[in-house]
C-alpha positions, 0 to 999 in steps of 0.5 A: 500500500503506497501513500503519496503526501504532498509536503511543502518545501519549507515543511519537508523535513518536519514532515518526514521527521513525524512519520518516523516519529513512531520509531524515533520518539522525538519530542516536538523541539527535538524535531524543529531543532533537525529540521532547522539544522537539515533545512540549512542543508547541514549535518552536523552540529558545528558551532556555526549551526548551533548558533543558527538553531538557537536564533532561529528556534529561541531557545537558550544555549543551555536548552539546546545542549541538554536537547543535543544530549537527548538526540545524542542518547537516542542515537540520532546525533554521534560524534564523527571520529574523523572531524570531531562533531556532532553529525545527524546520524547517516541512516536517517539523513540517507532515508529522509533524502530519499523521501520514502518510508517502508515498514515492515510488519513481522509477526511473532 
């Protein structure tokens, strides 16, 4: 079964990330702050896109870290060995990209 959902350019992002959200139990913040940062077509979490999300969100320096460390326990933000930041994990910037979700029901 194929759903076909016209999304907006500026709301793409949002949009896919709340599909996933059943997998990924992301709070609403945790979603604008992805979106802010994937919307700028960045996959990290440099200094230059913290400043960006914290101005364009209006949150405090703080709230944006204690939110980093809680993409960091879900496994959505990982620390790139090779550059040392903070990068959106590879897997879900790949499906995002591609705009298409697949579940797949197994029984038990």
């Amino acid at each position: 079964m194929t759903y076909k959902i016209l999304v907006n350019k500026e709301q793409y992002y949002t949009s896919v990330l709340q599909a996933f959200n059943p997998i990924l139990g992301l709070s609403k913040k945790e979603i604008q702050i992805l979106n802010c940062v994937l919307s700028n077509g960045q996959t990290s979490m440099s200094t230059l896109n913290r400043e960006h999300v914290r101005k364009t969100i209006g949150i405090t320096k703080y709230s944006l870290n204690n939110y980093i460390g809680r993409l960091r326990i879900k496994g959505i933000l990982y620390k790139d060995k090779s550059n040392k930041t903070l990068t959106i994990h590879s897997g879900l910037v790949d499906n995002l990209n591609k705009g298409k979700i697949e579940y797949n029901f197994t029984k038990l």
